[in-house]
Structure formats: C-alpha cells, structure tokens
VOFI-121877 format. One record per residue (C-alpha): residue in three letters; x, y, z. Coordinates in Angstrom, 3 decimals. Each point is the difference from the previous one (the first is absolute). Layout:
% VOFI-121877
<residu:ALA; c1:X; c2:Y; c3:Z>
...
//
This chain:
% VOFI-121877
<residu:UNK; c1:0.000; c2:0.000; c3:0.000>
<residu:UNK; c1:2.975; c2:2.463; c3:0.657>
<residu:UNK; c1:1.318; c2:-0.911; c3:-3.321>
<residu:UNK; c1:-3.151; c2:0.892; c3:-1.677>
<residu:UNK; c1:0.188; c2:3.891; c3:2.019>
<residu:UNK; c1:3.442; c2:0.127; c3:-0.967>
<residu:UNK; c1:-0.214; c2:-0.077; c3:-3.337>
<residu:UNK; c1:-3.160; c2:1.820; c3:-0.280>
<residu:UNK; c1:2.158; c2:2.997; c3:2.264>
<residu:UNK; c1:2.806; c2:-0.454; c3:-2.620>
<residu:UNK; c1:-2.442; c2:0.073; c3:-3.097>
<residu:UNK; c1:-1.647; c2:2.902; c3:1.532>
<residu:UNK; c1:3.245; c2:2.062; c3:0.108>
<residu:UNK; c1:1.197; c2:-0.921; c3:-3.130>
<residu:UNK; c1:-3.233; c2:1.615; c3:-1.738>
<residu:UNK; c1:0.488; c2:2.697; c3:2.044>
<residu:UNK; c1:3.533; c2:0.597; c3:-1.238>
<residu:UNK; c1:-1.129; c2:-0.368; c3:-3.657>
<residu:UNK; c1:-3.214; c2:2.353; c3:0.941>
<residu:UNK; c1:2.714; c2:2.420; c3:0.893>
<residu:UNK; c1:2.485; c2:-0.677; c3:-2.364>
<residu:UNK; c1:-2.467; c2:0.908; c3:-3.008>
<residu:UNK; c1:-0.775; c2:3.035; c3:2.013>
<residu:UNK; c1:3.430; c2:1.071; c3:0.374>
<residu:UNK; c1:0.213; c2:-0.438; c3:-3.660>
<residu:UNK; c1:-0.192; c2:3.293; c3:-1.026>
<residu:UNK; c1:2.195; c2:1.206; c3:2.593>
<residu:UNK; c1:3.033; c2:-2.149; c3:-0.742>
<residu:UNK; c1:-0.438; c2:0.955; c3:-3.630>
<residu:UNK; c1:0.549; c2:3.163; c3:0.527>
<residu:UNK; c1:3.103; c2:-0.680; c3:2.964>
<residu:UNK; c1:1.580; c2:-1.503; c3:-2.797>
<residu:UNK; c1:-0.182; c2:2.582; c3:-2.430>
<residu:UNK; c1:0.487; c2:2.872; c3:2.029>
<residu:UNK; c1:2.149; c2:-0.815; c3:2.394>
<residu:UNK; c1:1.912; c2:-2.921; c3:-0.891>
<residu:UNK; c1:-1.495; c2:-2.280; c3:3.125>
<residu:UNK; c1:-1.312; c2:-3.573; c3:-0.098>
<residu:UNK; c1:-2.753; c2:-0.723; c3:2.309>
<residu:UNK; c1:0.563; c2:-3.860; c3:0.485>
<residu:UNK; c1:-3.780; c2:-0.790; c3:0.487>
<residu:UNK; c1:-0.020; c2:-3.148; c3:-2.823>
<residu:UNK; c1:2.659; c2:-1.366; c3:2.075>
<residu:UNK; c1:-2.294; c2:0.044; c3:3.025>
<residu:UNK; c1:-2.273; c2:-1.214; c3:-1.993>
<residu:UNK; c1:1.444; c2:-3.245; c3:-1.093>
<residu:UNK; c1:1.604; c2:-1.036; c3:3.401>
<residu:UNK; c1:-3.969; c2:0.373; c3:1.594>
<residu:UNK; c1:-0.913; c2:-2.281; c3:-2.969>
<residu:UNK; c1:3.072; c2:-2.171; c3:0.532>
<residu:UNK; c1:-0.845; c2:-0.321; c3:3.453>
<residu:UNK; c1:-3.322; c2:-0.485; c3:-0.262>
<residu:UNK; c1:0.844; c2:-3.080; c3:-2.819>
<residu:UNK; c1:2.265; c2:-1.298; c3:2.873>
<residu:UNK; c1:-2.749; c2:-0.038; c3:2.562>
<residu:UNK; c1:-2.534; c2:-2.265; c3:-2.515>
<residu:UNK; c1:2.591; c2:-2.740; c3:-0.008>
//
C-alpha cells in the first residue's frame, strides 16, 4: 500500500515539474536569448520521470 502512495507522490511531482516547466517556457526562451542563461528545468524534468520509472519497478 505504501508503494502504491509512493509512486502516486512521485507521479504527482513529476506532472507538476512538467506543469511548470511548460510554464517557464517562455521565460527560459527569452534567458537564453537575452542574457545568455540556461534555466535547467528539462533536466529536472527527466530525473522526476526517471525516478518516477524507478519507483514502478
């Protein structure tokens, strides 16, 4: 049963990481362009979803 919350908890924050990694979209656009920065929000975004594939096996 605490697997099952577990994963659902990691699942949860990985859509909430790609929720705000579309959001931040337009802002790391223009961070790139303007001022040279990489916001590293896809690679948050695939070590939540490598996690989370961890936590299913």
């Amino acid at each position: 049963m605490f697997d099952r919350i577990r994963s659902a908890a990691i699942f949860g924050i990985h859509q909430a990481t790609v929720a705000i990694g579309i959001s931040l979209f337009p802002v790391a656009v223009f961070a790139r362009k303007r001022l040279g920065i990489n916001v590293p929000v896809g690679r948050l975004v695939e070590t939540t979803g490598d996690v989370y594939e961890r936590a299913e096996e």
